[in-house]
NUMIDREN-402051 format. One record per residue (C-alpha): x, y, z. Coordinates in steps of 0.25 Angstrom, whole numbers, padded with zeros to 4 digits, always signed. Each point is the difference from the previous one (the first is absolute). Last residue first. Layout:
<nulos>
XYZ/...
</nulos>
This chain:
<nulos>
+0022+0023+0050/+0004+0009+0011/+0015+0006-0004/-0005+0000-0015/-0011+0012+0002/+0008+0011-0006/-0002-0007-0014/-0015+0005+0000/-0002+0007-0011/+0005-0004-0014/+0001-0015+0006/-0012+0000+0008/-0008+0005-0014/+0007-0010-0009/-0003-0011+0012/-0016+0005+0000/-0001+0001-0016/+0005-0015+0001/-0011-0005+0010/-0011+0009-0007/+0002-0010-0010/+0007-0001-0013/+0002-0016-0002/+0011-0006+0007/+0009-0009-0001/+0011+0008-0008/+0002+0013+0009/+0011+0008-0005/+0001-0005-0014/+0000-0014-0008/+0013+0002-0007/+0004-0013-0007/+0012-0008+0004/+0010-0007-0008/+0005+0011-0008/+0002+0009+0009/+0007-0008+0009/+0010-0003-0009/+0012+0007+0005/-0003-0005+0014/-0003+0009+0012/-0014-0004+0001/+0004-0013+0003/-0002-0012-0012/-0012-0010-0001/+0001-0009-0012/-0008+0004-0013/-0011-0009-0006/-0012+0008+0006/+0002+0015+0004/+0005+0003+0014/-0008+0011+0006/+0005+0014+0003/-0004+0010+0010/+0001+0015-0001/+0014+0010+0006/+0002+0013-0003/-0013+0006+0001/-0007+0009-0009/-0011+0009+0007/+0007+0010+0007/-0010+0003+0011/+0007-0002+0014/-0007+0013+0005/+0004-0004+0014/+0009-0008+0008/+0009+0007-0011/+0013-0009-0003/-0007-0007-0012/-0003+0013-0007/+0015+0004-0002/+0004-0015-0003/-0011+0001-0011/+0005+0013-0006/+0014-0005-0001/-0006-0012-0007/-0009+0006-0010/+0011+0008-0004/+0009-0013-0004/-0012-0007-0005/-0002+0010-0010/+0015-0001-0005/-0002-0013-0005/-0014-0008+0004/+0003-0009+0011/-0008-0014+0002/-0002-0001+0015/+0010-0005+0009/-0003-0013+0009/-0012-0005+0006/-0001-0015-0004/-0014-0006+0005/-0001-0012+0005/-0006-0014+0001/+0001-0005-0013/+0014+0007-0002/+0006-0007+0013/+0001+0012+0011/-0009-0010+0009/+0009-0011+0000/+0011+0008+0003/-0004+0000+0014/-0001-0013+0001/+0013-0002-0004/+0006+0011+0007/-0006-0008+0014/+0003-0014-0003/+0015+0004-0004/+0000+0009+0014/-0003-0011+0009/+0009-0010-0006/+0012+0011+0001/-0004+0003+0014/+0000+0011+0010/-0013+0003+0002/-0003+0014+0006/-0016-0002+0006/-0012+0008+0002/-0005+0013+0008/-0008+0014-0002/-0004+0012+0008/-0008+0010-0008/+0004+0014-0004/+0015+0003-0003/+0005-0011-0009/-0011-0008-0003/-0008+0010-0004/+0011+0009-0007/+0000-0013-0009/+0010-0014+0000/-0013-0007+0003/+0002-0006+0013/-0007-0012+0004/+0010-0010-0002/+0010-0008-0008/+0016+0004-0002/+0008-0010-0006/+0016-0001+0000/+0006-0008-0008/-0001+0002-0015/+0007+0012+0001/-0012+0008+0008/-0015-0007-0002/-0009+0011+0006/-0016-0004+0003/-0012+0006+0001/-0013-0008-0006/-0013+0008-0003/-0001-0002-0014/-0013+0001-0007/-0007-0012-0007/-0013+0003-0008/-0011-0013-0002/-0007+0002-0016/-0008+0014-0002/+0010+0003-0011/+0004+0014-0008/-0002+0005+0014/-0010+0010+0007/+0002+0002+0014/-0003-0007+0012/+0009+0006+0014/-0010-0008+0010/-0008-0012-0006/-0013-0003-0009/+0002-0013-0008/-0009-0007+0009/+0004-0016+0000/+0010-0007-0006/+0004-0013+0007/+0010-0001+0013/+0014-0006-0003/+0003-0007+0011/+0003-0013-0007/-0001+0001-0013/+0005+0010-0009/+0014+0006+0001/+0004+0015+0002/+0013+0003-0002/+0002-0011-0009/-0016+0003-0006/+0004+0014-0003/+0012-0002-0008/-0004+0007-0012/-0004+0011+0008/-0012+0009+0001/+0002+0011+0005/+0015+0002-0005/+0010+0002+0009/+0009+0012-0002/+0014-0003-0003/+0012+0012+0003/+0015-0003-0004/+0007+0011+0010/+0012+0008-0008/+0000+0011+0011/+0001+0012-0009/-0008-0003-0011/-0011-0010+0004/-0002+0004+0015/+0003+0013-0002/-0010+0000-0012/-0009-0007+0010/-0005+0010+0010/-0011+0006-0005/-0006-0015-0003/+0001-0003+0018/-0010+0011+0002/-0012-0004-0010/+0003-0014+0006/-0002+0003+0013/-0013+0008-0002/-0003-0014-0008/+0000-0009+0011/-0006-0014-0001/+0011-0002-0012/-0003-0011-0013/-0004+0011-0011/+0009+0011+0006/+0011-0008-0002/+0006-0008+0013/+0015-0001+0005/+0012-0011-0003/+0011+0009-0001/+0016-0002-0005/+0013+0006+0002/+0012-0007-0005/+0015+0005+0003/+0008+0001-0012/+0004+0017+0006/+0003-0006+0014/+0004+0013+0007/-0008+0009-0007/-0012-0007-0003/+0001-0004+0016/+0001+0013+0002/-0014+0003-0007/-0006-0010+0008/+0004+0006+0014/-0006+0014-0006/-0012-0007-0004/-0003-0006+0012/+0003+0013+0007/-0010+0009-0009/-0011-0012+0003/-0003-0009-0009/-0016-0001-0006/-0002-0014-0006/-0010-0006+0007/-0004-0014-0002/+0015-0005+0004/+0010-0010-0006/+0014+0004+0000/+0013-0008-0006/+0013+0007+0004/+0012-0004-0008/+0014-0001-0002/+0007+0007+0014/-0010+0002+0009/+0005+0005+0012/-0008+0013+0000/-0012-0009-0001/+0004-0005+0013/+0001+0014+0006/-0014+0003-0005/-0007-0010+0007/+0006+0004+0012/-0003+0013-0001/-0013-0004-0003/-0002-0008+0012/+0004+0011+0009/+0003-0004+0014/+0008+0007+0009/-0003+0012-0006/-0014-0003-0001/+0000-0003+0014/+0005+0014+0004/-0009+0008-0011/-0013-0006+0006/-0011+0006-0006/-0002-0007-0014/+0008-0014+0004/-0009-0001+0013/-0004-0015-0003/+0017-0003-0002/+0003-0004-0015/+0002-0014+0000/+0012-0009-0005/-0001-0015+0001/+0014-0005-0005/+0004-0013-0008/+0013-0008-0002/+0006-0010-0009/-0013-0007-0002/-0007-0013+0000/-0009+0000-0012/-0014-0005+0002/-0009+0000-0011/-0001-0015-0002/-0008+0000+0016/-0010+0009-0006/-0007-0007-0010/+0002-0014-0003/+0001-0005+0016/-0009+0010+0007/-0010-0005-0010/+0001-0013+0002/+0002+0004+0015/-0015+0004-0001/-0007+0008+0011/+0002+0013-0008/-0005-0007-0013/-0013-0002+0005/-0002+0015+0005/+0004+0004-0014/-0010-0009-0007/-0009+0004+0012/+0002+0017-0005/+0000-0003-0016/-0014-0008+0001/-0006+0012+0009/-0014-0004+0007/+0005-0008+0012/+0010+0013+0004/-0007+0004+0011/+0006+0011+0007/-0011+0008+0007/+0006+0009+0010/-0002+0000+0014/-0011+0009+0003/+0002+0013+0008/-0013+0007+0000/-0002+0002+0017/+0001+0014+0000/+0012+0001+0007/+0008-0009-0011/-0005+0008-0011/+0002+0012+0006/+0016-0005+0005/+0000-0001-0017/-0004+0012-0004/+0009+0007+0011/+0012-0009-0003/+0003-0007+0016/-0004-0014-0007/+0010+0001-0011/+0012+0000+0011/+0009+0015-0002/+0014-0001-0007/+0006+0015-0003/+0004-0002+0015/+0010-0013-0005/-0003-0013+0008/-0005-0005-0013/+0011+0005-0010/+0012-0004+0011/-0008-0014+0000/+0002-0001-0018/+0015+0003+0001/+0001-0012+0010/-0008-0006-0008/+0011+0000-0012/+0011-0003+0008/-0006-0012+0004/-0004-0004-0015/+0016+0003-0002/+0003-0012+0009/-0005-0010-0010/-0009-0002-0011/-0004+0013-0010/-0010-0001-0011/+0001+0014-0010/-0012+0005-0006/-0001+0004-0014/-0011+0008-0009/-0007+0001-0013/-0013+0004+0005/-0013-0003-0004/-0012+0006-0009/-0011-0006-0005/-0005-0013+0006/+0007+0005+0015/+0005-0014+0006/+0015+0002-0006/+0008+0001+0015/+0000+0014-0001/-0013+0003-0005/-0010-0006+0011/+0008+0007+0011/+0008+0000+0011/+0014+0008-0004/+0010-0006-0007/+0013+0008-0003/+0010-0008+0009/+0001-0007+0012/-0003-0015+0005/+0008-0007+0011/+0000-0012+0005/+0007-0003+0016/-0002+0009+0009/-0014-0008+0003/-0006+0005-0013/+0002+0015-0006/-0007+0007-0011/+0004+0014-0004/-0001+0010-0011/+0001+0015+0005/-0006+0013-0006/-0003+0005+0013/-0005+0013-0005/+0003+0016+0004/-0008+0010-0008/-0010+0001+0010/+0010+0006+0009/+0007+0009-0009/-0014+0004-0005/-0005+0003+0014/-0010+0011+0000/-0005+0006-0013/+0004-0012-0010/-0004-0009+0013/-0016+0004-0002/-0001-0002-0015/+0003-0015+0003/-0008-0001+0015/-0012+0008-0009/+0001-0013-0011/+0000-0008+0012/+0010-0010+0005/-0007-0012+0007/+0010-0005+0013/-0001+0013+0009/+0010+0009+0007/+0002+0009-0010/+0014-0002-0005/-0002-0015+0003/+0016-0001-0001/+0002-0016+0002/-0013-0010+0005/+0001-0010+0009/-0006-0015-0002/+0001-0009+0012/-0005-0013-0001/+0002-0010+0011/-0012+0002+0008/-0008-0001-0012/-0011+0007-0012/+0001+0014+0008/+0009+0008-0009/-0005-0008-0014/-0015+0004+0004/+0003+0014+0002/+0009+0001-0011/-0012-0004-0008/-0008+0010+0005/+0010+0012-0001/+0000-0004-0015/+0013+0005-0006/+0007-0014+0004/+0013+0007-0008/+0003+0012-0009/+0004+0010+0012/+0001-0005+0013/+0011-0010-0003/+0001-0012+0006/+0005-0008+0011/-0004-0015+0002/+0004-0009+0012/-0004-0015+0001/+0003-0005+0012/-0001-0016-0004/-0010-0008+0010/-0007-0010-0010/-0010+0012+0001/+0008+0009-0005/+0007-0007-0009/-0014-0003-0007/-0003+0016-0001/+0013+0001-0007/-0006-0011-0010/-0013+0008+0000/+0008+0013-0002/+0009-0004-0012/-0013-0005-0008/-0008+0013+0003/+0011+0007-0006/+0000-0009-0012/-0014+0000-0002/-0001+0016+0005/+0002+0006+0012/+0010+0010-0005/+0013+0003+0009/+0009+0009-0006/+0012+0006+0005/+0006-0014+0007/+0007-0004+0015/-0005-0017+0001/+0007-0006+0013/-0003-0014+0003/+0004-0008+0014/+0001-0012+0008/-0003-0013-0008/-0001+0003-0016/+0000-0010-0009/-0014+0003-0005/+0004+0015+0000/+0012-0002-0008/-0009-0007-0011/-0010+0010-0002/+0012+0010-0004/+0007-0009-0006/-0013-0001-0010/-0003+0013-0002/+0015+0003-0007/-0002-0013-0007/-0013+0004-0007/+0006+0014-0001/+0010-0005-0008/+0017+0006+0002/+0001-0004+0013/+0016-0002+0002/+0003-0010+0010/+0012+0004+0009/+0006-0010+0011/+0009+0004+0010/+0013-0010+0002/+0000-0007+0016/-0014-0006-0004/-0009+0003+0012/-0012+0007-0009/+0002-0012-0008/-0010-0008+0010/-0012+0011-0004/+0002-0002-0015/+0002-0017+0002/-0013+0002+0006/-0009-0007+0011/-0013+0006+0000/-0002+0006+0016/-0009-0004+0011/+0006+0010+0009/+0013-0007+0000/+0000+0000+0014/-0013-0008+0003/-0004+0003+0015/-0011+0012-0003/-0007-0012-0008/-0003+0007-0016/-0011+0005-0006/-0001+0012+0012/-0011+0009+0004/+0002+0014+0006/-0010+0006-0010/+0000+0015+0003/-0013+0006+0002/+0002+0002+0017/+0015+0004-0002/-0003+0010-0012/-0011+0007+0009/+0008+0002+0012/+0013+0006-0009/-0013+0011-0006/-0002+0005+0014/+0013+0001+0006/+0006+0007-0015/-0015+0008+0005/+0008+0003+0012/+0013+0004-0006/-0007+0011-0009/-0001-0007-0014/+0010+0007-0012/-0003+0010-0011/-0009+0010+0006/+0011+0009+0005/+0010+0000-0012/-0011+0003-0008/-0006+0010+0008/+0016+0007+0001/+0003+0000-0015/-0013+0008-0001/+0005+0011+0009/+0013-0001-0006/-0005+0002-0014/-0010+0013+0005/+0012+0004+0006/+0007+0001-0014/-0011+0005-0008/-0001+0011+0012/+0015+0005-0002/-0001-0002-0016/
</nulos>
């Protein structure tokens, strides 16, 4: 064990060497960006405004009242975005996990691009993990101008591309530190418009993937809160777990050797992409589509993990986004409405919601979440299903699980403008499903308290969130607010586009056993192997109304449909049966 051990360190230590440039090659490589970068401006040096798009949006953001605009359409989601950095005369921040260079991404980064060059410093902080993978490509992005700077949060090994040998490689060496993501949502103009939420930068969240997208929801923010908001976003940057693009050790090659190429953005071949650039410039546009969304607000509060959350015990103490979160849903008095794609609480959530059943025995709990035939994580979903009959019978929580295909899929997603055509029907997390047609997944995080106060972020409401990456969004405090919000969300846990996942259908005397034996089995990490669960899905049959699952006639109205309705036996189902019967000691890190 003695020599395993040392052998660990000594491997821990290579690593840690060969992870970052030698100060004189950080000399070399800040040479070479400052000879390739453009310095070019669009706009005369002596023109304040910076050439900016006047806005209605941008002029709001001195209103004495914030404003909040709930984003619940991608389409609109992309489009405020693009609009802010047309109006925008000083700065733009964008903090996000995932960064994919694709028609939407390479949309966002031409228009940032413009900024710059109309003499906007434009900063962009991004994960290591899941975004720009291609070392080249952040190469070319790191050097494109003077007034673009793109750093980098956590690079555990020093580079931009994450190999499969990095990935094996930090289970050994580092785990805790690879393990700890900046989850973070965030878009800021001029202090003055803010955008946070569940949206990251790619084609499937704001509805441009032809099969699969998200179901998500961004919150627009004007006035002294978008401050606040990048002033969370600079302590990030100047943090030491925040290194510059160009000093990565694949990306400092690429610039050494001379390969770094700005990169190509063309949008002049993607319909979807100009029909979105066109309605960015368009106060028409502005006018029906963003500006009737506003709702000035009672009050709203930024909250952000701090970047060292996992290591630095002092700061989390001082600031603990989940125990905030959890001491306004202790105050819930009559409802607590919850959205979230992963539905895997942590022993403390569960405990705090357990004494709200006590203390408000009326009170209504209710879930928006994914079924396995509509999630982009199965391992999480085989976890979150041993854990529902507590859910169910103890906690009284009213469970909907969207359908892969919803009725409502056009509302969430409509045709026409920005919509891009059908095109390979390859892509990541495919399955077999009763239907090939377009699939919808929820990705949106939000809390609706009372029917006042409304949560809306990047955090999950999982172990994830709360011990492993940093997260950050906004506490409404608004009745307006918080009607838009529970309505949307109940949307999605209509019958035609959920699933019902309630008690299943009880055989006397035998189901009683079967029960007491399933408990047993559910509480080992491994060996879970008790076949019969107590909870399946239901579906409402035509001609009856829609009734909660703990209504007399439930049964009646809806007909069983099982545990994984959606989906056709697959290797995708044996693997979440197989995760849930053996792997239940990996909740913390999904």
């Amino acid at each position: 064990m003695r020599a395993l051990t040392t052998w660990i360190g000594l491997f821990m230590l290579m690593v840690a060497g060969g992870c970052r440039l030698s100060p004189e090659r950080q000399l070399e490589v800040e040479a070479s960006v400052h000879q390739v970068r453009d310095r070019a401006l669009t706009c005369p040096p002596e023109q304040d405004d910076r050439c900016a798009m006047p806005s209605a949006l941008w002029a709001l953001g001195d209103a004495p009242q914030p404003h909040v605009a709930l984003l619940e359409h991608g389409g609109d989601a992309l489009l405020a975005r693009l609009h802010a950095i047309r109006t925008a005369r000083r700065s733009i921040e964008l903090q996000t996990f995932i960064f994919v260079a694709d028609d939407a991404g390479n949309l966002l980064l031409t228009e940032l691009l413009e900024a710059a060059r109309r003499g906007v410093k434009v900063r962009i902080l991004i994960d290591q993990l899941y975004a720009f993978e291609d070392a080249d490509f952040l190469a070319g992005v790191a050097t494109a101008h003077q007034n673009l700077e793109i750093k980098v949060y956590n690079p555990t090994f020093g580079k931009g591309e994450t190999s499969l040998f990095d990935f094996a490689g930090s289970l050994v060496c580092c785990f805790q530190e690879f393990n700890h993501r900046m989850h973070n949502k965030v878009f800021v103009v001029d202090d003055r418009i803010g955008i946070t939420g569940g949206r990251n930068v790619q084609n499937r969240y704001y509805g441009w993937d032809p099969q699969f997208n998200y179901l998500d929801r961004d919150v627009l923010v004007l006035g002294e809160v978008a401050r606040t908001i990048r002033e969370s976003f600079d302590e990030y940057w100047v943090h030491p777990r925040t290194v510059h693009a160009e000093y990565l050790l694949d990306v400092a090659e690429q610039i050494l050797n001379g390969v770094a190429q700005a990169p190509q953005l063309s949008m002049q071949q993607l319909p979807h992409a100009r029909a979105m650039a066109a309605a960015a410039g368009s106060q028409a546009a502005l006018a029906d589509r963003l500006l009737p969304l506003l709702v000035p607000v009672h009050a709203v509060e930024y909250f952000a993990d701090p970047p060292d959350k996992l290591f630095d015990k002092n700061a989390r103490e001082v600031r603990d986004i989940t125990l905030r979160l959890r001491e306004l849903i202790a105050t819930a008095r009559h409802s607590v409405i919850m959205q979230t794609p992963y539905l895997v609480f942590t022993r403390r959530a569960t405990r705090l919601f357990a004494r709200l059943r006590r203390e408000h025995p009326d009170i209504q709990l209710l879930i928006s979440t994914n079924s396995l035939a509509s999630t982009d994580a199965y391992p999480v979903y085989a976890v979150s299903r041993k854990r529902r009959k507590p859910l169910l019978k103890s906690l009284g929580f009213h469970i909907y699980e969207l359908k892969p295909h919803p009725a409502d899929l056009s509302y969430w997603f409509p045709p026409g403008e920005g919509r891009a055509a059908p095109g390979d029907p390859s892509m990541l997390n495919s399955f077999p499903l009763e239907t090939s047609a377009e699939r919808a997944s929820l990705h949106g995080k939000t809390l609706v308290i009372d029917g006042l106060i409304t949560v809306i972020g990047s955090h999950n409401f999982d172990p994830r969130s709360e011990d492993y990456n940093t997260e950050s969004g906004l506490i409404i405090v608004d009745r307006e607010i918080a009607d838009v919000a529970s309505r949307e969300i109940l949307r999605a846990t209509q019958s035609g586009n959920a699933w019902v996942v309630a008690r299943a259908p009880q055989v006397p005397v035998m189901s009683f056993f079967s029960g007491i034996i399933g408990s047993v089995s559910r509480r080992l990490p491994i060996g879970d192997i008790w076949p019969f669960r107590y909870a399946t899905s239901y579906d409402l049959i035509p001609g009856n109304e829609p009734v909660p699952p703990d209504h007399p006639e439930f049964q009646e109205r809806y007909r069983n449909v099982g545990e994984f309705p959606g989906v056709n036996l697959s290797l995708k189902q044996i693997q979440t049966q197989l995760i849930s019967a053996f792997a239940g000691f990996v909740k913390p890190i999904l």
